[in-house]
py3Dmol code that shows the C-alpha trace and the ligand (Angstrom):
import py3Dmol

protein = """\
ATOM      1  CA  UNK A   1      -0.992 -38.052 -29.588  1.00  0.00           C
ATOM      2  CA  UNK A   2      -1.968 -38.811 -25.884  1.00  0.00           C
ATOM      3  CA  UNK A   3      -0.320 -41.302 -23.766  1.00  0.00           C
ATOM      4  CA  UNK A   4      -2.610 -43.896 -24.050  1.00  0.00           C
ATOM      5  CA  UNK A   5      -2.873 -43.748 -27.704  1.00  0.00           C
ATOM      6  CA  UNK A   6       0.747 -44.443 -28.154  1.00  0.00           C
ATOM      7  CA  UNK A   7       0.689 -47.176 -25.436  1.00  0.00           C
ATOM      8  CA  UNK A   8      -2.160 -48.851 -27.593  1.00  0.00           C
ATOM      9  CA  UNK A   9      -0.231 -48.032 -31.068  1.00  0.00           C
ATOM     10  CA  UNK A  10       3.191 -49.781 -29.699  1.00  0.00           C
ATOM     11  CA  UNK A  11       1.210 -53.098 -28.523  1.00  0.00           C
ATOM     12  CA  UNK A  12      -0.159 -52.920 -31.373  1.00  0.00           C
ATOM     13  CA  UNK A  13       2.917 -53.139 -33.082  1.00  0.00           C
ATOM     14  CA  UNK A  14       4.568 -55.913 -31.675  1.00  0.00           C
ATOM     15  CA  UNK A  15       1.791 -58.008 -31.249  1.00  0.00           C
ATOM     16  CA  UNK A  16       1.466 -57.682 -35.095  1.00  0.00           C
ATOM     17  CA  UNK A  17       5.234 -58.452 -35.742  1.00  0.00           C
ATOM     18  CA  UNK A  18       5.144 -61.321 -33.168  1.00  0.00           C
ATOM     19  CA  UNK A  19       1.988 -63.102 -35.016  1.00  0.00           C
ATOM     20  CA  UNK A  20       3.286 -62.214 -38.488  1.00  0.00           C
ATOM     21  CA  UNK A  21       7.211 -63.245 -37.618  1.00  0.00           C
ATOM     22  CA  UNK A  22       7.759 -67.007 -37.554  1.00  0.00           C
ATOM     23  CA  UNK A  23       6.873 -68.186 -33.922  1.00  0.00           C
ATOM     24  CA  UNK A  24       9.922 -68.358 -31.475  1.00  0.00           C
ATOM     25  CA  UNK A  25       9.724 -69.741 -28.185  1.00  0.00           C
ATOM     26  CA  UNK A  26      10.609 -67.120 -25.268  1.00  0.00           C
ATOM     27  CA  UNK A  27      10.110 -67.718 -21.491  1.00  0.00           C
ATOM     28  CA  UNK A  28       7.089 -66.063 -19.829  1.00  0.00           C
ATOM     29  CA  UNK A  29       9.440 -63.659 -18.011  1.00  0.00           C
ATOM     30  CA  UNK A  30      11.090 -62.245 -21.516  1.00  0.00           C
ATOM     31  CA  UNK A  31       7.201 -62.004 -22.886  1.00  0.00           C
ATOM     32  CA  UNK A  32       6.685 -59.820 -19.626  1.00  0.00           C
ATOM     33  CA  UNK A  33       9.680 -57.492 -19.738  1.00  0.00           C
ATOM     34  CA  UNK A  34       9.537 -57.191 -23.556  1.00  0.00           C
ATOM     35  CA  UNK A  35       6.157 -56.093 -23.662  1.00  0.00           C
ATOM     36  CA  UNK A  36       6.729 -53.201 -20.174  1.00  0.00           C
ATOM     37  CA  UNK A  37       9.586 -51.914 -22.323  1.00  0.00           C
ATOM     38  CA  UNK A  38       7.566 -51.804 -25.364  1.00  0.00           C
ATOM     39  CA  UNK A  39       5.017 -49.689 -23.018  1.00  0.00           C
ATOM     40  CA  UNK A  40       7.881 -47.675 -21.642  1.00  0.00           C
ATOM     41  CA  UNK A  41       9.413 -47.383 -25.384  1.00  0.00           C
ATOM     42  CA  UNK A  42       5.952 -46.295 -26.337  1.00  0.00           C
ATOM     43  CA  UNK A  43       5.432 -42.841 -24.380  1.00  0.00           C
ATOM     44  CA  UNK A  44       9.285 -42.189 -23.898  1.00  0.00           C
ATOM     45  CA  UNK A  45       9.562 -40.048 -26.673  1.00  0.00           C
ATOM     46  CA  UNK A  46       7.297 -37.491 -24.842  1.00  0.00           C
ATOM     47  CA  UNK A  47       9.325 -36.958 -21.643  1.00  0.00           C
ATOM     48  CA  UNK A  48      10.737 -33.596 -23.590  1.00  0.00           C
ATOM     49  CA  UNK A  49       7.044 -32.400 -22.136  1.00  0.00           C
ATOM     50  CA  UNK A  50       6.737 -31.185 -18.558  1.00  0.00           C
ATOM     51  CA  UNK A  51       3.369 -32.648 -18.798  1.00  0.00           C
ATOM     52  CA  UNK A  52       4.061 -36.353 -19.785  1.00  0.00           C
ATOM     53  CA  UNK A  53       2.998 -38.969 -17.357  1.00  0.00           C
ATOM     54  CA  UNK A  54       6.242 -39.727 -16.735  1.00  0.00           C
ATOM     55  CA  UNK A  55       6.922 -36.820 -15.018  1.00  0.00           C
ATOM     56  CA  UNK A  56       3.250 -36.044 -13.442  1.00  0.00           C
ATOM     57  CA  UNK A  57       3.809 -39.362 -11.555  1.00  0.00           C
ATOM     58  CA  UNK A  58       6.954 -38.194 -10.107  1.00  0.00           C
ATOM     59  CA  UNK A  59       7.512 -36.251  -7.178  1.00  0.00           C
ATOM     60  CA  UNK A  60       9.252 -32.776  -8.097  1.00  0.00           C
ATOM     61  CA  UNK A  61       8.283 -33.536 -12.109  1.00  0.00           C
ATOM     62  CA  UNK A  62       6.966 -31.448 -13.549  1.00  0.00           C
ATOM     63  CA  UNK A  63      10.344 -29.541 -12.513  1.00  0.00           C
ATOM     64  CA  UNK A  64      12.355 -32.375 -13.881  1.00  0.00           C
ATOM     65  CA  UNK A  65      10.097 -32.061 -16.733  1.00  0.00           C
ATOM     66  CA  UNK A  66      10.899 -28.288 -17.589  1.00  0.00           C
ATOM     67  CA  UNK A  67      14.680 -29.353 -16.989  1.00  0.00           C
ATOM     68  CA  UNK A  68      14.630 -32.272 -19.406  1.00  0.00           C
ATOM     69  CA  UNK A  69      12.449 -29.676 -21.458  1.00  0.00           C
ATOM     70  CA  UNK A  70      14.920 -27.256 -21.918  1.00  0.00           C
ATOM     71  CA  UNK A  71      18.012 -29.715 -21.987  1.00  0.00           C
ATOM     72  CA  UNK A  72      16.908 -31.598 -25.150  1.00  0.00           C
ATOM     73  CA  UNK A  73      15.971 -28.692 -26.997  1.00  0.00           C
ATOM     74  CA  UNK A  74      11.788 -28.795 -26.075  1.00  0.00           C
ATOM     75  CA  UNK A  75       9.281 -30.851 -27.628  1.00  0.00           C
ATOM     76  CA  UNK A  76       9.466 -32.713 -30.788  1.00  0.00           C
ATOM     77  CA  UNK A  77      12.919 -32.102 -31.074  1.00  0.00           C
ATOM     78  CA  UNK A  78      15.750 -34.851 -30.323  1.00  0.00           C
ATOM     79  CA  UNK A  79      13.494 -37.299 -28.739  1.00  0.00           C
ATOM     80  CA  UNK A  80      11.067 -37.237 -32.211  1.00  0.00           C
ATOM     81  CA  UNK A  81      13.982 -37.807 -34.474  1.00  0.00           C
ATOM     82  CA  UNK A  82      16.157 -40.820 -36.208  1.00  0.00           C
ATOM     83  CA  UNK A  83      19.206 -39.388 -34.080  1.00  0.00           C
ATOM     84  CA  UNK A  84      16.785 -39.483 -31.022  1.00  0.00           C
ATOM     85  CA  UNK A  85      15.811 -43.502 -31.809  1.00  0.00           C
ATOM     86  CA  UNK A  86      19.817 -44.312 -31.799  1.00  0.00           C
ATOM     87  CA  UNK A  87      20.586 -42.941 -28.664  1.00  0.00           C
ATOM     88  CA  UNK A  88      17.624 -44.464 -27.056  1.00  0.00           C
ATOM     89  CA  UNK A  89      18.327 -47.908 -28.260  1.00  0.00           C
ATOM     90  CA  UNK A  90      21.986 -47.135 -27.711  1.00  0.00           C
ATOM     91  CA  UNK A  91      21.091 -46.509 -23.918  1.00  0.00           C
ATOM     92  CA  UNK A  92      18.542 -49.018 -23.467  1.00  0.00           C
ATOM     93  CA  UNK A  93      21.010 -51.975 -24.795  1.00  0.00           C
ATOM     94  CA  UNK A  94      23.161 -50.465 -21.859  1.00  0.00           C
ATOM     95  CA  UNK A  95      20.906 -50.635 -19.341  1.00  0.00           C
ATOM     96  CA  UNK A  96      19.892 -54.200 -20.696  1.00  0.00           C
ATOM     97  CA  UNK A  97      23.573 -55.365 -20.130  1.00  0.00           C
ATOM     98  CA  UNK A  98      23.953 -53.934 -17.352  1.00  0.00           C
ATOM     99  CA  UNK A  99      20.922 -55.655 -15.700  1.00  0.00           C
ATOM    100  CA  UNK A 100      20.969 -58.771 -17.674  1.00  0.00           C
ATOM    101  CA  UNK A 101      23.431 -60.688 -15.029  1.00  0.00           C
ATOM    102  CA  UNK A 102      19.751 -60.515 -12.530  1.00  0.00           C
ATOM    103  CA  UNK A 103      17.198 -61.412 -14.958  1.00  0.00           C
ATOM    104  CA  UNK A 104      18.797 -64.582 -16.174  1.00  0.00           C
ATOM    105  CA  UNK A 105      15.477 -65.728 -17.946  1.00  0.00           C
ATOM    106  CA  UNK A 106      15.067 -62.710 -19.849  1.00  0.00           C
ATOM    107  CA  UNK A 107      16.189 -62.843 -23.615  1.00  0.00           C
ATOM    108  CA  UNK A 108      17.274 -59.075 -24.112  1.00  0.00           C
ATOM    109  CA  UNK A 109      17.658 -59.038 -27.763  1.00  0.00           C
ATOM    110  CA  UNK A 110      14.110 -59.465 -27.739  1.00  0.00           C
ATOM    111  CA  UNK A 111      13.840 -57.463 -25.354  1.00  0.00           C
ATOM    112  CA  UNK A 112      15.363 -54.648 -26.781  1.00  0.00           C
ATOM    113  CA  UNK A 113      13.416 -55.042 -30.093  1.00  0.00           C
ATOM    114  CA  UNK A 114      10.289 -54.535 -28.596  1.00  0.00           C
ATOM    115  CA  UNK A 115      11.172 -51.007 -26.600  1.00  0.00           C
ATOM    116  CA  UNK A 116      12.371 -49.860 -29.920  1.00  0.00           C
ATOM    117  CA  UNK A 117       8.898 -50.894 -31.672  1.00  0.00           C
ATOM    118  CA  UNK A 118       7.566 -49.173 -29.134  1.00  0.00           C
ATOM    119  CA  UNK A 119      10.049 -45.970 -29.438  1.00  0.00           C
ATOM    120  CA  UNK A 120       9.288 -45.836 -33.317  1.00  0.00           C
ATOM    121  CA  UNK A 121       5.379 -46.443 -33.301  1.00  0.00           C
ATOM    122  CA  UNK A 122       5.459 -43.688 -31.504  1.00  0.00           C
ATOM    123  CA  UNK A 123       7.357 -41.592 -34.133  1.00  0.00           C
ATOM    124  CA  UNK A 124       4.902 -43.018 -36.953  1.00  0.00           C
ATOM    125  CA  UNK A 125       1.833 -42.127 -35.007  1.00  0.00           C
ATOM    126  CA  UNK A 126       3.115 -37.926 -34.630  1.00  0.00           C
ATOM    127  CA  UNK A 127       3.956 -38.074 -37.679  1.00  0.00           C
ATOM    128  CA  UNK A 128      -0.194 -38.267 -38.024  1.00  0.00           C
ATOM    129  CA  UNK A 129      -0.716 -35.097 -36.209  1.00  0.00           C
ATOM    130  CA  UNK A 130      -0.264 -31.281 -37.343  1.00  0.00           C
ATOM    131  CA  UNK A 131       2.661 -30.616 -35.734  1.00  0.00           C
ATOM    132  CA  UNK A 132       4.680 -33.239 -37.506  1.00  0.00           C
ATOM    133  CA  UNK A 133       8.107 -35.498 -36.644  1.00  0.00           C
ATOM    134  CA  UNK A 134      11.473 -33.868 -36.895  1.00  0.00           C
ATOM    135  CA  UNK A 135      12.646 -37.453 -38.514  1.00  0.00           C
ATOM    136  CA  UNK A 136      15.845 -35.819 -39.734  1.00  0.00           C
ATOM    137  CA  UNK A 137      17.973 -34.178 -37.190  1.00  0.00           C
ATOM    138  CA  UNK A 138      19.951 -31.836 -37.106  1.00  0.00           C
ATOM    139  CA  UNK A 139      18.249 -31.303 -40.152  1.00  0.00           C
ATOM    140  CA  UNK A 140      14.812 -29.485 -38.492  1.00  0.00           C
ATOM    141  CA  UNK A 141      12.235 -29.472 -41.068  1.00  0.00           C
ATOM    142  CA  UNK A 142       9.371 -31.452 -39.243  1.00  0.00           C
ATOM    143  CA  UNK A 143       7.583 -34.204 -41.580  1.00  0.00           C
ATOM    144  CA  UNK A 144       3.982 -35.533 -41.263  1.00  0.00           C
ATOM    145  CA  UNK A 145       1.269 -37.537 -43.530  1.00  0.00           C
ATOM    146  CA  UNK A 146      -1.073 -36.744 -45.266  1.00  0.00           C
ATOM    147  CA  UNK A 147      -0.803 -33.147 -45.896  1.00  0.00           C
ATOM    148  CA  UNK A 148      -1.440 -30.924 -43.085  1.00  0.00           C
ATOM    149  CA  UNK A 149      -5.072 -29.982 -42.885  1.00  0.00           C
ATOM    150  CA  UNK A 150      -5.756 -33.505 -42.777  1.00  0.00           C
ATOM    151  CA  UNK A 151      -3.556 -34.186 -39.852  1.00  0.00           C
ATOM    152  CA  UNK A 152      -4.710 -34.594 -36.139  1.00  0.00           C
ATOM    153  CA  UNK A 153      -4.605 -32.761 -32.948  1.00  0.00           C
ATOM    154  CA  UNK A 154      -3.272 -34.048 -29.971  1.00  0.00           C
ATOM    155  CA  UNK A 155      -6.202 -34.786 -27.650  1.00  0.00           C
ATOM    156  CA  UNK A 156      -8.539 -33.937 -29.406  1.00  0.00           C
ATOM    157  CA  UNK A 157     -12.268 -35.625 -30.380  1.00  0.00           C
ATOM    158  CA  UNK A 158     -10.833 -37.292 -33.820  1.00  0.00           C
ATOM    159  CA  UNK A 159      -8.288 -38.863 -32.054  1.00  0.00           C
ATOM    160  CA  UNK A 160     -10.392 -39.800 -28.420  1.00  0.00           C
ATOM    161  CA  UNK A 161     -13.394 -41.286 -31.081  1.00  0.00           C
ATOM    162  CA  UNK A 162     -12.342 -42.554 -33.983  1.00  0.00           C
ATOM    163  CA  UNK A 163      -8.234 -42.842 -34.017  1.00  0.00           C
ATOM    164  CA  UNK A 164      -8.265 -45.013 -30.440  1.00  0.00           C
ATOM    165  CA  UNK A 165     -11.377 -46.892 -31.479  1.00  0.00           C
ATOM    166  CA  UNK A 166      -9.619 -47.941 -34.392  1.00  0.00           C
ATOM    167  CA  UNK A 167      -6.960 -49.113 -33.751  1.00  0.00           C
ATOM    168  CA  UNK A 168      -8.630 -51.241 -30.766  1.00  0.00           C
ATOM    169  CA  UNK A 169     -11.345 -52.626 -34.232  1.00  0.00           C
ATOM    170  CA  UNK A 170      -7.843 -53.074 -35.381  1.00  0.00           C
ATOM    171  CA  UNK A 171      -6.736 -54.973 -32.520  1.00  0.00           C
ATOM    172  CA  UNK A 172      -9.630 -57.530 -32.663  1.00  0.00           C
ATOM    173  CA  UNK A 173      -9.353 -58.127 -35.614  1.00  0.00           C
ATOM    174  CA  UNK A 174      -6.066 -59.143 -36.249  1.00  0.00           C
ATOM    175  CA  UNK A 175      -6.552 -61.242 -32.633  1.00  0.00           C
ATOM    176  CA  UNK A 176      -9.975 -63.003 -34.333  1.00  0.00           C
ATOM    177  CA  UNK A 177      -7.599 -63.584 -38.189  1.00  0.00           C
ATOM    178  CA  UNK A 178      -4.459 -64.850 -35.995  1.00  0.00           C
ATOM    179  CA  UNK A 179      -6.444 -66.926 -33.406  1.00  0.00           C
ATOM    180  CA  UNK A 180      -4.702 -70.172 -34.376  1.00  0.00           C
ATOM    181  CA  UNK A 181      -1.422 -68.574 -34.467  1.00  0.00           C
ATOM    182  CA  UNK A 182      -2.123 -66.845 -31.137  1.00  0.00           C
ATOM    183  CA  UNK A 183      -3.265 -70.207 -29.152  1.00  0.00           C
ATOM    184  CA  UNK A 184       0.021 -72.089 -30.926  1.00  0.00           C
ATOM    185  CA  UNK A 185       2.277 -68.985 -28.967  1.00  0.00           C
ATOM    186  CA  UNK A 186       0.447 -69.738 -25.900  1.00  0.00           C
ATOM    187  CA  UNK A 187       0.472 -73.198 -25.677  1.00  0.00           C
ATOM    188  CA  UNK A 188       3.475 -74.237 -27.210  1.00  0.00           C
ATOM    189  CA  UNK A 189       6.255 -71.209 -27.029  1.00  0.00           C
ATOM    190  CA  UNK A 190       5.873 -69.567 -24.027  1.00  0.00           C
ATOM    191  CA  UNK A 191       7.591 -71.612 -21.576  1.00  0.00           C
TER     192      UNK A 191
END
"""
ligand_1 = """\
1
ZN
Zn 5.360 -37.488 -29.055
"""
view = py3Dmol.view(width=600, height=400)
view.addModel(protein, "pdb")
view.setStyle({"model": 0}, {"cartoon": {"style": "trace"}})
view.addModel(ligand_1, "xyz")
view.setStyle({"model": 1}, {"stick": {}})
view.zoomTo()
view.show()
């Protein structure tokens, strides 16, 4: 899936499991951080491609690209897996501590929850595609649903037209069906 998609998927996501969850009151600067490193948690997954975003918009990346490329064994490997997930939480919670003493406001629990939301929507949704997910590393066998002429291709018109357009229907929806719920996490627990 493209970049966007994924970004749309892993709002999607958390917005759901924010409206659904019983409401918790956060401060506006955790709301903003958690939902970046849901955005960041979203596409991460794909920086084992010399042509994810990440590394167009940096200078020298599509070099770093092919290193990272090559270093994590190519694309849909380690990043795509269960194994992959762990580390990447693993690190993030790191880097979370580590910055948490500067961003006194910021709950990073919640934080944290929301870039992995992010890390596995974006599992779920290749798992949608032909290629498949390598859930189960080390063990390699790649695993998708439905079977796999019904899958998608990345980029392609099924997912530009009808996979993106749904999920924003989607997105509406559940906004219009949780409006009460939505203006009560506005007005009363974001402080
Ligand atoms: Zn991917």
């Amino acid at each position: 899936m493209t970049g966007r998609t994924h970004d749309l998927a892993a709002i999607t996501v958390l917005g759901a499991v924010v409206l659904l969850e019983p409401l918790r009151t956060v401060t506006l600067a955790t709301a903003l951080v958690a939902v970046l490193a849901n955005q960041i948690g979203g596409i991460l997954p794909d920086i084992d491609q010399p042509t994810a975003p990440l590394w167009k918009n940096l200078p020298e990346g599509k070099f770093l690209g092919k290193i990272v490329d090559k270093s994590i064994g190519g694309h849909r490997f380690l990043t795509h897996s269960i194994l992959g997930v762990v580390i990447f939480g693993a690190l993030a919670w790191m880097l979370l501590k580590f910055i948490h003493p500067i961003m006194g406001h910021v709950n990073i629990g919640l934080v944290w929850w929301s870039f992995l939301i992010g890390v596995l929507s974006h599992l779920v949704l290749d798992s949608f595609t032909k290629e498949g997910v390598p859930w189960l590393l080390p063990y390699g066998r790649k695993f998708g649903f439905p079977g796999k002429s019904w899958r998608l291709t990345t980029g392609k018109s099924l997912e530009t037209f009808v996979v993106f357009p749904l999920i924003l229907i989607f997105d509406i929806w559940f906004c219009v069906s949780h409006y009460n719920e939505l203006l009560i996490l506005i007005h009363q627990h974001l402080v």
